[in-house]
N, C-alpha and C positions, 0 to 999 in steps of 0.2 A: 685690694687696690693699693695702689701705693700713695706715697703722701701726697704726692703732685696731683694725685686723681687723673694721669696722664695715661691710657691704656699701654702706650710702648715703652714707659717707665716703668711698669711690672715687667717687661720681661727682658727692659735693661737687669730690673735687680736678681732676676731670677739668673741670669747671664753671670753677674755677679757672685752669687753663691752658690757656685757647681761643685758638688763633692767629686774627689777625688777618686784616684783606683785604688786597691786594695792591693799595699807592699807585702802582710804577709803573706797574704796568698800566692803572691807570686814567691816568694824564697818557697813556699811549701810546694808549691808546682815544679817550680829547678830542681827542687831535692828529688820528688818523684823520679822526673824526667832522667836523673844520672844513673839512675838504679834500674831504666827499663831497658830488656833485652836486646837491643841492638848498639850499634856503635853513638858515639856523641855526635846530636845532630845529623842524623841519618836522614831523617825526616822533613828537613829545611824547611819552607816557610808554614810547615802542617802543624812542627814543635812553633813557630811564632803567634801562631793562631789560636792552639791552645792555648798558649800564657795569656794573649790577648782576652780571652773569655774568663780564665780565672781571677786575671786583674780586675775586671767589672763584677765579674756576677761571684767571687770568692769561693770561688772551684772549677774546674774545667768540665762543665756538666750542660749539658741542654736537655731541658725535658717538654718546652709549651714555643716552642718556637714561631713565629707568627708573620705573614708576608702581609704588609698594609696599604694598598690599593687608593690612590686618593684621584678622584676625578673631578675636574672643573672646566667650566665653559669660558673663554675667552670673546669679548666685543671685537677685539682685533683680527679675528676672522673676516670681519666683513670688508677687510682689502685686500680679500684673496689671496692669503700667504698660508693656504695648505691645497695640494688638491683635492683634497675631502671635504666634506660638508662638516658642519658644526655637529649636525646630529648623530653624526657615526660615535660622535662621544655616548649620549644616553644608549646606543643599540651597543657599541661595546659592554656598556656595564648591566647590561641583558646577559651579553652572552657570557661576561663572567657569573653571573646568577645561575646560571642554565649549565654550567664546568665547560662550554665548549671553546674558551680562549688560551693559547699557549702558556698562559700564567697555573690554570689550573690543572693544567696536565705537570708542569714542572711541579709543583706541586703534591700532586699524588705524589711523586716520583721518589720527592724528597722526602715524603710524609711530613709537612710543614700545613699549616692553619694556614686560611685566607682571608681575610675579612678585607672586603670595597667600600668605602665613604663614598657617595652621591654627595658632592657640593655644591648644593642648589643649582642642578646643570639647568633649569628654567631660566636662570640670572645669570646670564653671562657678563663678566667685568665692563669694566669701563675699556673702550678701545685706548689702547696705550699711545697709538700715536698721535690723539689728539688733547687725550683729558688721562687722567690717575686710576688706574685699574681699581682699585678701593679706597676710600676713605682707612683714616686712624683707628680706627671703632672697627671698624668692620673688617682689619687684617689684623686685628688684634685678638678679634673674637674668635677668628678662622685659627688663627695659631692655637688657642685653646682650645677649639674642637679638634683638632690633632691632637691633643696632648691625652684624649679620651683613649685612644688608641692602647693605652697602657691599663685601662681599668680592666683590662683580662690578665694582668700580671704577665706577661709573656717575659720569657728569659733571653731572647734573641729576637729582634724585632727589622724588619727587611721591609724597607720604603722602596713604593715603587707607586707611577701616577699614569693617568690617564688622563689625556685633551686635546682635541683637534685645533691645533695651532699653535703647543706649548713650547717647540725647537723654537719658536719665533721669538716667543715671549722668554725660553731661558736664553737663546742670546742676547736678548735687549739687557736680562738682568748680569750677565755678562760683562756686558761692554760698559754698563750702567759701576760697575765696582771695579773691575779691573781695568779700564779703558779701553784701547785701542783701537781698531776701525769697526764699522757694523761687519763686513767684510771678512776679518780673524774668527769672527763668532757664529754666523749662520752658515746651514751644513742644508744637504737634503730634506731633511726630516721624512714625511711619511712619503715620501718618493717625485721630489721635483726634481725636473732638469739645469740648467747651468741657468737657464731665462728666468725659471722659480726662482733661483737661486739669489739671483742678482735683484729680483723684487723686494725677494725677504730683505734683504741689506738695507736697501729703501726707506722702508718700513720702521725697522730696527732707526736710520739714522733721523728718522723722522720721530719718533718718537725718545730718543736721547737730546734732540734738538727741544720738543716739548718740555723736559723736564731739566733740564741741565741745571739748573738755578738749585735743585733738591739733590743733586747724588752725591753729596759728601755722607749723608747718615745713612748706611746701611738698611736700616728698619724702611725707611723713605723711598729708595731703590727698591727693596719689597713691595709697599703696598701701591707705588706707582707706577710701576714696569713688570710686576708680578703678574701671581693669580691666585685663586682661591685653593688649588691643589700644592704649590710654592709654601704659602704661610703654614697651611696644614701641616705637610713636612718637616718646614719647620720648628715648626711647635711640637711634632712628635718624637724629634733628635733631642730637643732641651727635655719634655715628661723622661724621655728614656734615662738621660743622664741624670735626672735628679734622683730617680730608683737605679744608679747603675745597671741599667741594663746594654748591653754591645746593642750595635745600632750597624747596619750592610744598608750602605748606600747602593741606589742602581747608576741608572748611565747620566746620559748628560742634563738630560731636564732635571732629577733628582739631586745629583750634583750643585745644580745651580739652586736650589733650596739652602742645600749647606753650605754654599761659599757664603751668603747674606751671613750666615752664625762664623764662618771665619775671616772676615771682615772684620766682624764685632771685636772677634776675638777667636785667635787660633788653636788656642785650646781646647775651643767648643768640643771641638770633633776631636778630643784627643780617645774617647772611646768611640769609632764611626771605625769601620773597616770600605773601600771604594771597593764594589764588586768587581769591576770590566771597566774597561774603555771600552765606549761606543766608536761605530763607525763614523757619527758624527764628528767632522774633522775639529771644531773648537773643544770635544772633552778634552782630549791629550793636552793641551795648550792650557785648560783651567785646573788640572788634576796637578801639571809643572810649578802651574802660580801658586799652588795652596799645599806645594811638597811632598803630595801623596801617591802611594807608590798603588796600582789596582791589581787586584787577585788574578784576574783574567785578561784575555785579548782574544775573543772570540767572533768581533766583527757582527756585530750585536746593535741593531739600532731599535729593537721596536717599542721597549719601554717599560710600562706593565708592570715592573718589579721583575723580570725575568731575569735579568744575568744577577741581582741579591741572591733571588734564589736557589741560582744556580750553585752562586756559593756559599749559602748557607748549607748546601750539601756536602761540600767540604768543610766545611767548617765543622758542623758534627761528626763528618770524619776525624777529623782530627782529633776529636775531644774526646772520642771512643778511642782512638789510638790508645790514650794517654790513661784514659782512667781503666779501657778494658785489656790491656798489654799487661802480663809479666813479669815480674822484676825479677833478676838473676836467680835472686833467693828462693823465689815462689816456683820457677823452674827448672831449677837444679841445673842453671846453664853457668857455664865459666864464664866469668869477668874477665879485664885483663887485666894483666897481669900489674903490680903496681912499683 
């Protein structure tokens, strides 16, 4: 605990002393990269990805890679801002149980671990637009049950959530940090028309109308326009950083976990790689505010950790590139000429 005995004062300090990336490793990954068989930067952003991994994990290697599934039930369902029921959350994290949802097919695919957090989906939060999605204690505690996520050691670690009504809940926390209207930040989500659409706005303005007296502190905007899947996340980007491990954001609910930590502070994510823009029209708009450039553009909304995964498959491409590739020498190939 920290001295304050204040639960989001431990994880200002932890915020506070984030280790750094590893410089040699990266001069020793350049060196490699000069001497491998093809021309300089042939490769484009596949050589940036590798270095990306050596800088964290102090070699360009992946061996326990891990997709991490956090699902939570939202109170702010019950103003009808999903077409889906509340329960499709608990029967989803069935059918990831059972391998029958697109997370765990992408998965086999990639040969990537999967492990689902249940975040007490019987306790759904506090409706946002009227009261604080959690108490201090209780998003404090959540960020630390994320940070569990690492006691498997995993070397590559890929957040992806699950919650019927969470598009709602990441634009509020949205609009909650970055400003602008309820309107810039809610998109379709699990498939509403323009009439959903303009509810969810509503909603969203109704509950920044609620809390507006609390959104200057980041932490604050979490535990009162969050959810139980939000904190988790982020609590498992801070465990990751403090083991440098790389960290593959998903789409736009996932996103909106790490903008809270680049708020904080914009280094948070400086080991976080953005999988995709989602089809959700507000990621592109928060991926701009927070300078981060995304691996894909696949038109990808559904969640789950799906497009991390996706490029977590790239990403061990790459890493094989680099460490199972040739060096001129080792090939008996001509260099050029100097």
């Amino acid at each position: 605990m920290s001295a304050s005995g204040l639960p989001f004062d431990d994880i200002r300090e932890l915020v506070a002393t984030m280790p750094g990336s590893d410089r040699r490793a990266v001069h020793a990954k350049r060196e490699r990269e000069a001497q491998l068989t093809k021309p300089a930067g042939a490769l484009g952003r596949l050589e940036d990805l590798s270095e990306w991994v050596a800088a964290w994990r102090g070699s360009a290697t992946i061996q326990r890679p891990v997709v991490a599934v956090f699902a939570g039930t939202h109170g702010v369902t019950k103003q009808g801002i999903s077409p889906f029921p509340s329960d499709v959350t608990q029967q989803m994290v069935t059918n990831f149980a059972a391998g029958g949802a697109a997370i765990n097919q992408i998965c086999a695919a990639y040969d990537l671990g999967l492990k689902v957090f249940d975040l007490a989906l019987e306790f759904p939060t506090g409706d946002i637009s009227v009261e604080a999605a959690m108490d201090e204690k209780t998003c404090a505690a959540t960020m630390a049950f994320g940070m569990e996520v690492m006691a498997g050691e995993p070397d590559l670690l890929c957040l992806g959530e699950m919650g019927i009504g969470n598009t709602t809940v990441a634009a509020a926390l949205y609009c909650g940090l970055f400003g602008g209207s309820p309107a810039d930040w809610v998109g379709p989500g699990a498939g509403f028309d323009t009439t959903g659409i303009d509810h969810k706005a509503k909603i969203v303005a109704r509950a920044i109308e609620t809390h507006k007296g609390h959104l200057k502190d980041p932490l604050e905007v979490l535990r009162r326009l969050g959810g139980r899947e939000f904190a988790a996340m982020a609590g498992a980007i801070l465990a990751a950083r403090t083991q440098r491990v790389p960290v593959i954001i998903d789409g736009f609910v996932a996103t909106a976990a790490a903008a809270v930590l680049h708020k904080m502070d914009p280094s948070t994510l400086d080991h976080c790689l953005f999988a995709h823009v989602s089809a959700e029209p507000g990621h592109i708009k928060a991926l701009g505010i927070m300078d981060k450039v995304p691996l894909l553009a696949l038109g990808m909304r559904l969640g789950e950790g799906t497009g991390a995964a996706i490029a977590a498959g790239i990403v061990k491409a790459a890493c094989q590139c680099h460490t199972g590739m040739a060096t001129f020498e080792q090939a008996a190939v001509s260099n050029k000429a100097v």
